[in-house]
C-alpha positions as CSV (number, residue, x, y, z in Angstrom):
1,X,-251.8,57.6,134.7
2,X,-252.2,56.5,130.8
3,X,-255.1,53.8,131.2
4,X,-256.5,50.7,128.5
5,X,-260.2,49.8,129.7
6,X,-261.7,46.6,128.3
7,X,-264.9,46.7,128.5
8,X,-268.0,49.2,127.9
9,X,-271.1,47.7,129.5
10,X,-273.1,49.7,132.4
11,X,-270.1,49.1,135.0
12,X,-267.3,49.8,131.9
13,X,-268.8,53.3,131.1
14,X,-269.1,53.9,134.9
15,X,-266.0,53.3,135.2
16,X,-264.7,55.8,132.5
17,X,-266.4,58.5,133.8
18,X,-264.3,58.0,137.0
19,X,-261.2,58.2,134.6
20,X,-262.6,60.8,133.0
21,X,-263.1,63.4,136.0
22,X,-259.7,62.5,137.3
23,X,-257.1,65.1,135.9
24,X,-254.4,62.9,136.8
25,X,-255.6,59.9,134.5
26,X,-255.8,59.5,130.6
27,X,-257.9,56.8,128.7
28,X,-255.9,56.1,125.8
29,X,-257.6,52.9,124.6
30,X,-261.2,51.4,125.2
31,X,-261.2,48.0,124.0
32,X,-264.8,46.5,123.0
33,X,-266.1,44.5,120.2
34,X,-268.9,47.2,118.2
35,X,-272.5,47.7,119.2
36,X,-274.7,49.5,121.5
37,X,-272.8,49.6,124.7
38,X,-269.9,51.1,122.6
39,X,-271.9,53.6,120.9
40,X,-273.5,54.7,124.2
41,X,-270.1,55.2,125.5
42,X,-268.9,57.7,122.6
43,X,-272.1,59.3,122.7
44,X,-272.6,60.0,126.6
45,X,-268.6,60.2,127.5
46,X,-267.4,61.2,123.8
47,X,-265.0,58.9,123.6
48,X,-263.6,59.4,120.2
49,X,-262.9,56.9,117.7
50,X,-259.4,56.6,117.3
51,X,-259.0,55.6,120.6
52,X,-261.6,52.5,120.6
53,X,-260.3,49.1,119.7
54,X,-262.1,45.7,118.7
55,X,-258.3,44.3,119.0
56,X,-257.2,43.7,122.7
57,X,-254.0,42.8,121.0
58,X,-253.3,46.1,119.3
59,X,-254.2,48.1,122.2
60,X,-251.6,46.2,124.7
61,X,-248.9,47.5,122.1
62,X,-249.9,51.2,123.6
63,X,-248.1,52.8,126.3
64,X,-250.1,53.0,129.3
65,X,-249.5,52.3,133.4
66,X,-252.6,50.1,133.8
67,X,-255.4,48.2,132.4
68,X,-258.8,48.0,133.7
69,X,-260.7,45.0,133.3
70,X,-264.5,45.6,133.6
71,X,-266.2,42.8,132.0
72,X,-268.6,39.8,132.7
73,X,-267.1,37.4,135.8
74,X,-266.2,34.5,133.1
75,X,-264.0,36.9,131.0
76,X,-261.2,38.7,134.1
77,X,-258.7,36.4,133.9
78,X,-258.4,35.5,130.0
79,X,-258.1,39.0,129.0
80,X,-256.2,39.8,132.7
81,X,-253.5,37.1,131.6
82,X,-252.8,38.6,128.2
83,X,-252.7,41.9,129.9
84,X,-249.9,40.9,132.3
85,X,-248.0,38.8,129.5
86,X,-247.8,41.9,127.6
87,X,-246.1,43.2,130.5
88,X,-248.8,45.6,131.8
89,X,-250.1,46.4,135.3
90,X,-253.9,45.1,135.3
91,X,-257.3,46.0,138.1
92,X,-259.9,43.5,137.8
93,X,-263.6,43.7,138.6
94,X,-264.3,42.0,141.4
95,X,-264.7,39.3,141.6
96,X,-261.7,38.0,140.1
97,X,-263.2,34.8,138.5
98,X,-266.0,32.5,139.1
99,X,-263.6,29.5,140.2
100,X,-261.2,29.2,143.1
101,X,-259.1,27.3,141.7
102,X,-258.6,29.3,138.7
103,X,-258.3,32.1,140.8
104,X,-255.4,30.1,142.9
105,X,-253.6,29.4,139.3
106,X,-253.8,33.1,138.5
107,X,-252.3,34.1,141.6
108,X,-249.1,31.6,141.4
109,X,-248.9,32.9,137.5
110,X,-248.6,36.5,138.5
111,X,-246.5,35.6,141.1
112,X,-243.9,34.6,138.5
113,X,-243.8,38.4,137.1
114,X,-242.3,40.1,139.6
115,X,-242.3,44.0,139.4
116,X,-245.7,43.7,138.0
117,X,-248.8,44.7,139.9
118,X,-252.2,43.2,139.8
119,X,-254.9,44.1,141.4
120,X,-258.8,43.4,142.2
121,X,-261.4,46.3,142.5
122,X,-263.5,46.2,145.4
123,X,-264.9,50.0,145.4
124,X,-267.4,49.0,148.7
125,X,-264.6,49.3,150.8
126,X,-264.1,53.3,149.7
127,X,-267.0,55.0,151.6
128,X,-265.6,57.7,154.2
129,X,-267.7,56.5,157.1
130,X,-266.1,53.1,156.8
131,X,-262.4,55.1,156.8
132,X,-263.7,57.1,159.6
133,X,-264.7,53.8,161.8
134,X,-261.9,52.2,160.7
135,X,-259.5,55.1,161.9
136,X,-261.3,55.6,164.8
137,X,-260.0,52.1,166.8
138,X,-257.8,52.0,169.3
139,X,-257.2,52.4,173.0
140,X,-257.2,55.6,172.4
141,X,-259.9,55.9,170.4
142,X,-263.2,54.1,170.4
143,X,-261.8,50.4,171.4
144,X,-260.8,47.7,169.8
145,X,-263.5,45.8,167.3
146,X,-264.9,42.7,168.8
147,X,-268.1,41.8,166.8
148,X,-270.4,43.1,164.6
149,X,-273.8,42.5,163.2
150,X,-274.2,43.4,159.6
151,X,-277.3,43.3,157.7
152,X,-277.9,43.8,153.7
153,X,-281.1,44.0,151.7
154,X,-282.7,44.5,148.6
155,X,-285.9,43.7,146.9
156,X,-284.2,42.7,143.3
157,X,-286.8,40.2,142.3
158,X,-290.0,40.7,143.9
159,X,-291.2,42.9,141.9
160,X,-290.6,41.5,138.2
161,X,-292.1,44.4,136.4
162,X,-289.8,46.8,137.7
163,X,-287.4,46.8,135.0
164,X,-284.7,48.8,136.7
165,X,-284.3,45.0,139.0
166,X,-284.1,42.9,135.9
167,X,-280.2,43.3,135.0
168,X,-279.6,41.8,138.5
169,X,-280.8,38.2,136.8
170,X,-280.6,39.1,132.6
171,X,-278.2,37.6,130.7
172,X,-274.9,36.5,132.4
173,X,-275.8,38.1,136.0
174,X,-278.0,35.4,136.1
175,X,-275.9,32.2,134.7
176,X,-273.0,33.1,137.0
177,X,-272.4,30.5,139.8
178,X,-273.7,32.5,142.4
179,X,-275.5,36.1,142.1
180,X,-275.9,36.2,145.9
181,X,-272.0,35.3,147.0
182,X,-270.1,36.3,144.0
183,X,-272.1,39.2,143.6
184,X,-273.2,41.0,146.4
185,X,-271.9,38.9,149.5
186,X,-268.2,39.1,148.6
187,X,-268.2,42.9,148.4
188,X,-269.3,43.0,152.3
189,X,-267.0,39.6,152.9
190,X,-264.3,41.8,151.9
191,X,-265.1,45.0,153.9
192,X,-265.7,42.8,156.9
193,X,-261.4,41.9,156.5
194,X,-260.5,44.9,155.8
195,X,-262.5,46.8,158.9
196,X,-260.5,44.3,161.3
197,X,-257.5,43.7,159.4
198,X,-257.6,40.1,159.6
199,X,-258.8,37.0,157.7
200,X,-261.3,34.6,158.3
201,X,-260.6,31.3,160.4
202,X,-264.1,29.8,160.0
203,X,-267.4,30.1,158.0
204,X,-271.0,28.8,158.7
205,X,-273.5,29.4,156.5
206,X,-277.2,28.4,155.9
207,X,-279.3,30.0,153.1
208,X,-282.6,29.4,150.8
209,X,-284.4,31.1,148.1
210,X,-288.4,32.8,149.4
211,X,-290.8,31.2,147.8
212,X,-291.6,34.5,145.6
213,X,-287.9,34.4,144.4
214,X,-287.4,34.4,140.5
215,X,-283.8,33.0,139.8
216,X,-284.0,28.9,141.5
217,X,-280.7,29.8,143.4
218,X,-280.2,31.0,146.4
219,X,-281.0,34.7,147.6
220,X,-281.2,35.3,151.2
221,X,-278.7,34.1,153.7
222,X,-277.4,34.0,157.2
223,X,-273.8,33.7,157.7
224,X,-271.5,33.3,160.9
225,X,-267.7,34.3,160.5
226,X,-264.7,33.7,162.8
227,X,-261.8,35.7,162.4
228,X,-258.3,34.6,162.9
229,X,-257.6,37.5,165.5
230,X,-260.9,36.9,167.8
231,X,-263.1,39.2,165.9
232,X,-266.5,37.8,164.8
233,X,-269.6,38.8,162.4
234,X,-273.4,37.2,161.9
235,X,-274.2,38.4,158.1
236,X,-277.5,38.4,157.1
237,X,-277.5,38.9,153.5
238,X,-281.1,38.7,150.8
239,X,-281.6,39.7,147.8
240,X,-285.2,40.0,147.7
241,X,-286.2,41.4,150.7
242,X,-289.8,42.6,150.4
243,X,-289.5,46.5,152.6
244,X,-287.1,47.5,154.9
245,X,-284.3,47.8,152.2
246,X,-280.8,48.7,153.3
247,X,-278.4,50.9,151.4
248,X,-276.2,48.9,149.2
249,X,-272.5,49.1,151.7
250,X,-275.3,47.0,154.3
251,X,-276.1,48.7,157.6
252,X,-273.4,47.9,160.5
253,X,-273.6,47.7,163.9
254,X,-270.2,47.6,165.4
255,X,-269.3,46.6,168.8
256,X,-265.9,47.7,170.3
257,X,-264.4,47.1,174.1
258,X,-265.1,50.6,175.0
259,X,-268.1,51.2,173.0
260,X,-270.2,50.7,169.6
261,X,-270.6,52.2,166.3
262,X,-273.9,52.2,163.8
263,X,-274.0,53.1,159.9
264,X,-277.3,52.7,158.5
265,X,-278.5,53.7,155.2
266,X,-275.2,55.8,153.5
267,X,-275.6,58.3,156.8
268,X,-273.5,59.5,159.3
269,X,-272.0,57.1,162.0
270,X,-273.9,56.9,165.6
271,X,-271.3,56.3,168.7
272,X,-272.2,55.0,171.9
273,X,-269.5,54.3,174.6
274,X,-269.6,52.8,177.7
275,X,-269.7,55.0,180.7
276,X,-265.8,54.9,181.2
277,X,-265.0,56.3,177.8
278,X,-268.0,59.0,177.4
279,X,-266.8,61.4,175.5
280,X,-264.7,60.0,173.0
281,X,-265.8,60.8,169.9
282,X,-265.1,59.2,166.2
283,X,-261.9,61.5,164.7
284,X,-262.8,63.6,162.5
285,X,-259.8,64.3,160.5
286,X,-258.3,61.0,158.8
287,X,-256.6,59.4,155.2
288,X,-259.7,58.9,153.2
289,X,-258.9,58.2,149.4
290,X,-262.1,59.6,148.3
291,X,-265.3,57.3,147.4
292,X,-266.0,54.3,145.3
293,X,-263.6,54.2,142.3
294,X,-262.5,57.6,142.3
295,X,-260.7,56.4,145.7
296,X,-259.5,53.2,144.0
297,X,-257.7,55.2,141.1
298,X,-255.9,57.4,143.9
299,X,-254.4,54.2,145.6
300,X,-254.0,52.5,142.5
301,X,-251.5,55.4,141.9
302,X,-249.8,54.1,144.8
303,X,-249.7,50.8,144.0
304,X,-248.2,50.7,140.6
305,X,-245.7,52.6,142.2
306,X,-244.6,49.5,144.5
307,X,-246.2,51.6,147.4
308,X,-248.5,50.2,150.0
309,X,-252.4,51.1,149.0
310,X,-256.0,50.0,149.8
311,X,-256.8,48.2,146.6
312,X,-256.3,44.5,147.3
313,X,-253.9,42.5,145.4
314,X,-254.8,38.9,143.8
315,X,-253.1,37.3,146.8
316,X,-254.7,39.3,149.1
317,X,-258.0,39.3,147.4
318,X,-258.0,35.4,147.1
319,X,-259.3,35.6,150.9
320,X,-261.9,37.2,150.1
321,X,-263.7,35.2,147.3
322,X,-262.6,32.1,149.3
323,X,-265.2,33.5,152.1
324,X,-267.6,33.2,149.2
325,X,-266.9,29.2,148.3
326,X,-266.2,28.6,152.0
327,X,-270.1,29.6,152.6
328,X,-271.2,28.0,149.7
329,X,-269.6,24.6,150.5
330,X,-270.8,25.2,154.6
331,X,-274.8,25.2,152.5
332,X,-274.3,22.9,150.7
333,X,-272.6,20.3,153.7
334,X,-274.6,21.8,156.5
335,X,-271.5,22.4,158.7
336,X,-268.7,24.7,159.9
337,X,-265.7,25.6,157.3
338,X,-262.6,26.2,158.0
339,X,-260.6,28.4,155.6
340,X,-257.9,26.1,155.4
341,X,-260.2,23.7,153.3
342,X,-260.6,26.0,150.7
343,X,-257.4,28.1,150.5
């Protein structure tokens, strides 16, 4: 798969080492105007200068199967839109913009270009537990998902003089219209549909920044979602949680009609079924992609192919950022959402 990345930031040369170690993918272009994060990217990946371009336009001319976009929110879909009029196949960052609307525009565009394939990246969903949970339902298996309680947090701001927190609030982290939904909230938004395979009915959503919080936006929150088939999830989401950090995919507690299921902290899933059912186990052999991106380049294979895959599409993925603004307008209204409002 002959690949054109834009972008070579923290996330962009992340992403290339993915490309890199895949033996079935080529980067044949990096676009990115000259500087530091460019030279860091030679240096650390050698990426060799004949195939780095401050031209987006002279790259698209190239041969290639896709186009990864990994830059800052406000920039996806004016370089995603020149991708797909040059008639490429395009993955885009999540999220895919920083306006619903927007986003709703982009989606009736591409829409218009059929045999074309867009996509939006969201890596959280490629952990193998998840997989493993998620192949695991059934009847037959460990029930059918009813509820769940999900819980993420991080200490990113209070401690300001550890630098390794700071690029969650420098520069355009910070000035985007919400680190805490657009962010970090719409990665688990998005696991949340894809665990039960549905989307969400209804959204209600309180939320506040701690006094000791360093950005005068919202960081901690506590969300209750309805799903269309019956399923439901309280979310309690903060971004500067002082101890008692989660691991970044959030710790989940599960509850099935047969049994429940715990991931905490990246490890192994804990089962519990109901006396009935003891003995059932989680399987053990199932379809896992592999993790993060390197699992998002596998069914990204698939998908350019016109074959069903894992990565969301922009129609698909509109559901998920519309969690984000349905929460955001439930704050700011102090009242139920229904989805319908926003989509």
């Amino acid at each position: 798969m002959k690949i054109i990345q834009v972008g070579s930031g923290n996330w962009g040369r992340s992403w290339m080492e993915y490309i890199k170690n895949d033996p079935e993918c080529e980067l044949v272009a990096l676009v990115s105007r000259p500087g530091k994060n460019l030279e860091l990217a030679k240096e650390k990946l050698g990426i060799p200068d004949e195939i780095c371009y401050s031209d987006y336009d002279e790259a698209l001319k190239l041969d290639c199967d896709l186009v990864v976009i990994a830059l800052p929110h406000k920039l996806h879909l004016e370089y995603a839109r020149k991708a797909v009029e040059a008639g490429k196949n395009v993955v885009i960052e999540k999220p895919l913009c920083e306006d619903l609307e927007e986003a709703k525009q982009f989606r009736d565009y591409v829409a218009t270009k059929p045999g074309q394939h867009v996509f939006v990246s969201q890596n959280f969903r490629f952990r193998k537990q998840f997989w493993q949970i998620k192949s695991s339902f059934g009847e037959d298996g460990i029930g059918r998902p009813q509820w769940a309680d999900v819980v993420f947090r991080q200490g990113l701001s209070h401690r300001p003089e550890n630098s390794e927190n700071n690029w969650k609030t420098d520069s355009w982290r910070g000035e985007q219209v919400s680190i805490l939904f657009l962010e970090s909230a719409i990665h688990f938004f998005d696991m949340m549909r894809f665990l039960c395979d549905s989307n969400v009915k209804d959204v209600y959503a309180i939320a506040w920044e701690p006094y000791w919080g360093k950005i005068g936006d919202y960081q901690s929150s506590m969300v209750i979602l309805q799903f269309e088939n019956g399923f439901k999830v309280n979310f309690d989401v903060s971004l500067c949680s002082i101890g008692f950090e989660t691991g970044w995919q959030c710790n989940w507690m599960i509850q099935t009609d047969l049994g429940a299921a715990e991931w905490k902290y990246d490890g192994p899933v804990d089962l519990v079924m109901s006396y009935e059912t003891e003995g059932r186990d989680l399987k053990e052999e199932f379809y896992f992609p592999g993790q993060d991106r390197a699992g998002v380049l596998n069914e990204l294979k698939k998908g350019i192919k016109g074959e069903p895959c894992a990565v969301p599409t922009v129609e698909d993925n509109l559901n998920s950022l519309a969690i984000s603004f349905a929460a955001m307008k439930s704050i700011e209204e102090q009242r139920v959402v229904s989805m319908s409002e926003v989509l």
